[in-house]
C-alpha positions as CSV (number, residue, x, y, z in Angstrom):
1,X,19.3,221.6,81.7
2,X,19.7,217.9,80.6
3,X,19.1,216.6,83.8
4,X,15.9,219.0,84.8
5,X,14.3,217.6,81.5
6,X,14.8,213.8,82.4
7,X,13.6,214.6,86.1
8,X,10.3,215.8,84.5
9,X,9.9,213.3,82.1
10,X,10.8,210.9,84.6
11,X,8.1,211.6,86.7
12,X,5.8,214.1,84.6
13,X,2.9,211.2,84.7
14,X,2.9,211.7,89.0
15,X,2.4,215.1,88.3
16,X,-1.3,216.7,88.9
17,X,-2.3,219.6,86.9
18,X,-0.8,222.1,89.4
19,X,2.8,220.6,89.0
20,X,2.8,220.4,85.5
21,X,2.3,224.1,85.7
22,X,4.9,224.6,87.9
23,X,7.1,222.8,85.8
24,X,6.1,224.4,82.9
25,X,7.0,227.9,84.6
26,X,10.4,226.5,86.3
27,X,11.1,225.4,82.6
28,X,10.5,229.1,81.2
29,X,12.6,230.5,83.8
30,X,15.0,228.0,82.8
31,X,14.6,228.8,78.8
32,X,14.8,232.7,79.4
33,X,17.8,232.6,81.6
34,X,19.9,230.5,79.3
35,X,18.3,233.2,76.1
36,X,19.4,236.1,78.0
37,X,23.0,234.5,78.7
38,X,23.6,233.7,74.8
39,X,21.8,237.5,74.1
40,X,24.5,238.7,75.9
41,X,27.2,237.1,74.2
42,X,29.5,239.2,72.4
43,X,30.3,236.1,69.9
44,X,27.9,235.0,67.6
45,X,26.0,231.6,68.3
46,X,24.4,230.3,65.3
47,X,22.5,226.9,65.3
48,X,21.9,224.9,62.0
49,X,19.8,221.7,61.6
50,X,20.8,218.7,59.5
51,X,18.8,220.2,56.6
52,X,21.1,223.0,56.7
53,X,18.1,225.7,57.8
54,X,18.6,228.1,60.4
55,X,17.5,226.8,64.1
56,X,18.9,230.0,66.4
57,X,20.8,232.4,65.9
58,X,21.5,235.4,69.0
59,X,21.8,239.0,68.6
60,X,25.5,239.4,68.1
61,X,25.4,236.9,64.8
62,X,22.7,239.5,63.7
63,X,25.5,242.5,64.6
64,X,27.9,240.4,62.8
65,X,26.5,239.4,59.7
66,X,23.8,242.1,59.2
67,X,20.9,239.1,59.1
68,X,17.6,239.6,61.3
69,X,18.2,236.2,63.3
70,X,14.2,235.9,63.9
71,X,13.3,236.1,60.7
72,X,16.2,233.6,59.5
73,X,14.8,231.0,61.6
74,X,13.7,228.7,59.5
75,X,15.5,229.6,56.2
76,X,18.4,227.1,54.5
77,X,21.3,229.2,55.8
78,X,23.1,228.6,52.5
79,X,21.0,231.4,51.1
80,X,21.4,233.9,54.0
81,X,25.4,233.9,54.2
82,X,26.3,232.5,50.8
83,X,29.8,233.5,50.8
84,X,30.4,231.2,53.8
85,X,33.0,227.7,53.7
86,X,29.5,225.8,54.3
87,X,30.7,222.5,52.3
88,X,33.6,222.4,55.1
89,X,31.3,224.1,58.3
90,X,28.5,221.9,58.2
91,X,27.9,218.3,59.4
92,X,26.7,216.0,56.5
93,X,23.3,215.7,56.6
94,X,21.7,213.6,59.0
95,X,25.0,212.3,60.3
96,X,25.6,215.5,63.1
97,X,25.5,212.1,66.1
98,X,28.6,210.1,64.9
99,X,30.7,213.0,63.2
100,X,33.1,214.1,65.1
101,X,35.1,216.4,63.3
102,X,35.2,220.5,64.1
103,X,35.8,223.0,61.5
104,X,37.1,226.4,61.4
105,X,37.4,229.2,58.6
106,X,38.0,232.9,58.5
107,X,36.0,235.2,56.4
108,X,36.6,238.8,55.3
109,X,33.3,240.5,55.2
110,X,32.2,244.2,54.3
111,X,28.8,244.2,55.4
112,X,27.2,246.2,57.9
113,X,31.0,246.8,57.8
114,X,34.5,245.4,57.2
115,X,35.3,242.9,59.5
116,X,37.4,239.0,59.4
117,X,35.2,236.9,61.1
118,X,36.6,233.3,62.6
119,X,33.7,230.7,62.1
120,X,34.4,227.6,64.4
121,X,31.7,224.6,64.1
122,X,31.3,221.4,66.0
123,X,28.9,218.9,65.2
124,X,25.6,218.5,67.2
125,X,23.3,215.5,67.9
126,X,20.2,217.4,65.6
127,X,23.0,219.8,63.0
128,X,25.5,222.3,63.6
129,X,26.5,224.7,66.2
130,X,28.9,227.7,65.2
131,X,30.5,230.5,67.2
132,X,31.0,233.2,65.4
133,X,34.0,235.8,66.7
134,X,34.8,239.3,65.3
135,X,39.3,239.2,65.1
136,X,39.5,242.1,63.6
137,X,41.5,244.2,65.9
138,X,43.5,240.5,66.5
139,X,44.2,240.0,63.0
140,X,45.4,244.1,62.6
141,X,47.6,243.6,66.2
142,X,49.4,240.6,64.8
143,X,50.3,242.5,61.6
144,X,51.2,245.0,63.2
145,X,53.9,243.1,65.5
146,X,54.9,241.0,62.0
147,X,55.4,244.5,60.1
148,X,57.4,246.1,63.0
149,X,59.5,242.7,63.3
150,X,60.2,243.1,59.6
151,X,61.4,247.0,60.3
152,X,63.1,246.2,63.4
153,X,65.1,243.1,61.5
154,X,65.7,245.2,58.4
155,X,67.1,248.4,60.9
156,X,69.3,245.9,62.7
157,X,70.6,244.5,59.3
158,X,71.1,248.0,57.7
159,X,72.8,249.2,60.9
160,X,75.4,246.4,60.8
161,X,76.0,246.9,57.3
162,X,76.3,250.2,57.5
163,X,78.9,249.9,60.1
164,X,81.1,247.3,58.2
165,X,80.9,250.0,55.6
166,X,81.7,252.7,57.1
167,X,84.9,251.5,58.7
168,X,86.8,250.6,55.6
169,X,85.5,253.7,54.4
170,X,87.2,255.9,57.0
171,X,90.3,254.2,56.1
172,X,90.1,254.7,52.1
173,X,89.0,258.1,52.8
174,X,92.4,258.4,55.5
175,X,94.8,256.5,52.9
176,X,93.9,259.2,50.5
177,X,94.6,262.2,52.6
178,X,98.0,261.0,53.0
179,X,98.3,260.0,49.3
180,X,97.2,263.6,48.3
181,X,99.6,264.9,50.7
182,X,102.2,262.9,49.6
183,X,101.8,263.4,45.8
184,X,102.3,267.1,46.5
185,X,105.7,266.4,46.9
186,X,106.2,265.0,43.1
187,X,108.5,266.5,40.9
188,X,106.5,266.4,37.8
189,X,103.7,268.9,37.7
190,X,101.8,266.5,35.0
191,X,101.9,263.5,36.4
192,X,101.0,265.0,40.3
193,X,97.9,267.0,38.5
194,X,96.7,263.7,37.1
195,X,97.1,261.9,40.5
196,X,96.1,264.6,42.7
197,X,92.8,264.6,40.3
198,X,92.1,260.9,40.5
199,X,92.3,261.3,44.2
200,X,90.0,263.7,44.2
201,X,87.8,261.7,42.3
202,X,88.3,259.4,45.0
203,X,87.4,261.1,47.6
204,X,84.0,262.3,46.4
205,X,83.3,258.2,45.1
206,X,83.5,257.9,49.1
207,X,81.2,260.7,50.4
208,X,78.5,260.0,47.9
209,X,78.6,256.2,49.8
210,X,79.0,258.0,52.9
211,X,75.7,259.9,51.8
212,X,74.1,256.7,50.6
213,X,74.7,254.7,53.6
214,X,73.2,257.8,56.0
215,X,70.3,258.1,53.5
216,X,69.6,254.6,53.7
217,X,69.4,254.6,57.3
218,X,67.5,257.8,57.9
219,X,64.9,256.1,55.7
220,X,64.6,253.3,57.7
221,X,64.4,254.7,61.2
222,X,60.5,255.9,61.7
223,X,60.3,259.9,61.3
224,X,57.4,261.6,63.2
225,X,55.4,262.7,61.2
226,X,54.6,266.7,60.7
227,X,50.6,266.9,60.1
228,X,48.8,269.3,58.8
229,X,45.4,269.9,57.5
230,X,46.1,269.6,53.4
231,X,44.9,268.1,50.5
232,X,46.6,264.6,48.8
233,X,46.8,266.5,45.9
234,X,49.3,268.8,46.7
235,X,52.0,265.9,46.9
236,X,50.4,264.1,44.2
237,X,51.3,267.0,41.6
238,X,54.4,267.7,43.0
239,X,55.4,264.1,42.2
240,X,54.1,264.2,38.9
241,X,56.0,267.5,38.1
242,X,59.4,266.1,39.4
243,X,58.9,262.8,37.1
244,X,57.5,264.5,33.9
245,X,60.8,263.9,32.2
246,X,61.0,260.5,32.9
247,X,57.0,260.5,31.5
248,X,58.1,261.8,28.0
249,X,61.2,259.7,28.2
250,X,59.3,256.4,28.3
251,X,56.6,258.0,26.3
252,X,54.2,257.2,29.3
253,X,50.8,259.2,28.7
254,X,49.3,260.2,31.9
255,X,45.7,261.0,32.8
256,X,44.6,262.6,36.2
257,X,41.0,262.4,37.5
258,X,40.5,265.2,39.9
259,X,37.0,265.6,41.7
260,X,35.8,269.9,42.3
261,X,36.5,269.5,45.7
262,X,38.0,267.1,48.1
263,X,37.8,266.6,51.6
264,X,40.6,267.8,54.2
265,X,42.8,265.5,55.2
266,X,45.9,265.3,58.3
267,X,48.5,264.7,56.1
268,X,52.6,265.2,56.1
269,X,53.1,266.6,52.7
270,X,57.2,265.6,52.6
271,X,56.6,261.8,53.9
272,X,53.3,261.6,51.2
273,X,55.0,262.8,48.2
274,X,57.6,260.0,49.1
275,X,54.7,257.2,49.1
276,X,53.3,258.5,45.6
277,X,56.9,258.8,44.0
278,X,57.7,254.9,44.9
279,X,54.3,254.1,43.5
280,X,54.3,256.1,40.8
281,X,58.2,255.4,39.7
282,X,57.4,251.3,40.4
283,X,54.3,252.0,37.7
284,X,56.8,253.2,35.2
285,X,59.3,250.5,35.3
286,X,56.8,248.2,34.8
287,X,55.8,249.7,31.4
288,X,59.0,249.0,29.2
289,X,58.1,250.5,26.2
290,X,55.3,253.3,26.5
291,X,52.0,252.8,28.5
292,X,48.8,254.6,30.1
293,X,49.1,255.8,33.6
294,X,45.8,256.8,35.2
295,X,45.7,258.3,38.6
296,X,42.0,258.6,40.2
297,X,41.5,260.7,43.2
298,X,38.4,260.4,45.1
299,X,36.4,260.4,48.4
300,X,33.7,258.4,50.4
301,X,32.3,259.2,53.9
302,X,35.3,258.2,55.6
303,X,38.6,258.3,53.4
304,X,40.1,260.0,50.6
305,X,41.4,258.0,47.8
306,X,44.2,258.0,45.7
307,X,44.3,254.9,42.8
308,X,47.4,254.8,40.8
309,X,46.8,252.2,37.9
310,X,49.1,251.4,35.3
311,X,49.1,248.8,32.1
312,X,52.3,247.4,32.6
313,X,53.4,244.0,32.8
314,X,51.5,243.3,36.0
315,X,52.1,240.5,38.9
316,X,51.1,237.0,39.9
317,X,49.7,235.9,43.2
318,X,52.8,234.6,44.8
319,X,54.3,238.0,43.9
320,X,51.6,239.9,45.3
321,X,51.6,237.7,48.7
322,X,54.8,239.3,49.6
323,X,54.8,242.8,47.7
324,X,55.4,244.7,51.1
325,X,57.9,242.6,52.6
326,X,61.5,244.1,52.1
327,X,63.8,242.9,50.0
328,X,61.2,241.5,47.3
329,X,61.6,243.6,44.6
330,X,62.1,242.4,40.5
331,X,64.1,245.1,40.0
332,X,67.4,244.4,39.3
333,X,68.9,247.7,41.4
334,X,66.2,247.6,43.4
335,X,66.4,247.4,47.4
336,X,63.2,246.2,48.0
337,X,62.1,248.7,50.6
338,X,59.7,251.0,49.0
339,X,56.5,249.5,49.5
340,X,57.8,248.3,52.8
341,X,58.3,252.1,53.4
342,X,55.5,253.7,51.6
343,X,52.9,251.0,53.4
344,X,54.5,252.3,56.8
345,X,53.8,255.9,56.4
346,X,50.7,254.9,55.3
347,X,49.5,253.2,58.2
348,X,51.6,256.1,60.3
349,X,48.6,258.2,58.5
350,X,45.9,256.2,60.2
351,X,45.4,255.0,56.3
352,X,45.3,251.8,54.1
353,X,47.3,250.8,51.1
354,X,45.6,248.0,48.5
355,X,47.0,246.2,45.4
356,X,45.2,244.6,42.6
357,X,47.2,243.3,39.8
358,X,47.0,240.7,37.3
359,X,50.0,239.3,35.1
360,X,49.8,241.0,31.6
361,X,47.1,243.5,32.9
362,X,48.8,245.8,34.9
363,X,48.4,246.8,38.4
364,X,46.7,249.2,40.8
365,X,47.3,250.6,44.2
366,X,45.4,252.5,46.3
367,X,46.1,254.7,48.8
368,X,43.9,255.6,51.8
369,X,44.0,258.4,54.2
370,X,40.9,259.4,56.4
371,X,39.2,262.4,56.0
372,X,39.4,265.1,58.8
373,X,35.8,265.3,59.1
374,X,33.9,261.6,58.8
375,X,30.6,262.7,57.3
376,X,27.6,260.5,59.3
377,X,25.7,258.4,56.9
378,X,21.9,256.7,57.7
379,X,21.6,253.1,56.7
380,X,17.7,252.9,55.6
């Protein structure tokens, strides 16, 4: 394109009135060839001037961003996408020729709809240029593979521990076979009742671990899941029932916001009520001495909602960074595995699971697991 604009201008004064036209049309074909090749990107090309106003912008920034690109032309793109790392996107004015330097930034945006954009700029002769790409789906993939490497390493680790367990186990649990067998044989019926009694003792110390250890395992390895169309309130209330003691214990006072009707969701009641007890039972250790529980269950056109919000002692952002990891936990007989779980049978759900929290202010999760039936809704 460079080179067919210096070959006209080069000789554009030779040129009689007939091939000046000619020019003029090879030049439009030129223009609406290179329009319909950036049209059909599917990354958004957005061209700023040193002024910071909007030069270009194709159809898939429009898509993107939910701005009419024509009628941005023009306008100090500052005000159009506010929320964008502009300071660190955008050349300095009137020095786009000598800087060098590209930029890059990632954005979470929720309108026309949720998406993490990654903005990369590079400096132009007249401004900026910036290509705009939707990583969604990227950025969900690569969680996906970090969450499954987590689950995979904390199997693997369980399995071996397990293992090392269980061996010594067997051999306690052989050692006092043979004791009890042994200790039969004693003469005094006193002291064999007391030592036949402490074996048994014994003996059920090392099933409940054996119990433990299976449990702890089963836990880990991904059940399929049994769904059915239900409601998130049925495990909800179940959970609440089986924890009302430890409500009037901790003189918790509990409030839950129920709608008339709720949409259907597929949902495995068992696997549910397990997320909502870890949530709920987190809520009350964090409110040592009494507290407010409120539980708010909802629905939008695509998901019903479950918040669980508590007044407790709350968490800071490095805490919150890494709440779903395993092993993080505060708790001090805590495993660490809960969220890790509860977020996996979440996401098993085709669902979403948020925290908000704030040190001293308590903290909220929500739970979200589509509706059966996505109602349609018109944008105006």
């Amino acid at each position: 394109m460079r080179d067919f604009f210096n070959k006209v201008a080069e000789h554009i004064d030779k040129l009689d009135a007939e091939g000046q036209r000619k020019q003029y049309r090879l030049l439009v074909e030129e223009l609406s060839f290179y329009e319909s090749v950036f049209r059909s990107l599917r990354e958004g090309v957005l061209v700023v001037d040193a002024a910071g106003n909007t030069v270009y912008a194709n159809e898939a920034v429009a898509r993107l961003t939910g701005f009419d690109g024509a009628k941005a032309k023009g306008r100090p793109v500052r005000h159009l996408l506010p929320d964008w790392d502009w300071d660190n996107l955008l050349a300095p004015s009137g020095e786009g020729r000598g800087w060098t330097r590209q930029a890059s930034c990632e954005l979470e945006v929720t309108y026309p709809e949720h998406r993490i954009l990654e903005i990369q700029s590079t400096p132009s002769a007249n401004g900026t240029v910036l290509l705009v790409r939707d990583v969604t789906l990227a950025r969900a993939r690569e969680e996906s593979a970090r969450e499954t490497s987590r689950t995979d390493a904390v199997r693997d680790l369980a399995a071996g521990v397990a293992h090392e367990i269980g061996n010594p186990l067997n051999a306690i649990s052989l050692n006092l076979q043979l004791l009890a067998r042994e200790f039969r044989r004693e003469p005094d019926e006193d002291r064999r009742a007391r030592l036949l009694h402490d074996i048994a003792t014994s003996q059920n110390e090392v099933k409940r671990l054996e119990g433990i250890i299976k449990g702890f395992l089963s836990a880990l390895r991904p059940a399929k899941l049994n769904l059915v169309p239900g409601s998130l309130v049925d495990p909800l209330t179940d959970t609440l029932d089986a924890l009302k003691a430890q409500f009037e214990d901790r003189r918790i006072q509990t409030q839950l916001n129920l709608p008339s009707a709720l949409p259907t969701v597929l949902v495995d009641r068992a696997q549910m009520e397990q997320v909502f007890f870890n949530l709920i039972k987190n809520a009350l250790e964090a409110m040592k001495d009494g507290g407010d529980l409120d539980i708010e269950v909802g629905a939008d056109d695509r998901d019903v909602h479950v918040v669980i919000r508590d007044n407790g002692s709350g968490m800071d952002a490095a805490t919150l960074a890494h709440i779903f990891e395993p092993y993080q936990t505060s708790k001090e007989q805590g495993s660490g595995l809960g969220l890790m779980l509860s977020r996996r049978i979440v996401h098993a759900h085709g669902g979403e699971i948020d925290v908000e929290s704030k040190p001293g202010a308590g903290t909220a999760f929500t739970v979200r697991i589509p509706r059966l039936e996505k109602r349609v809704r018109r944008l105006k």
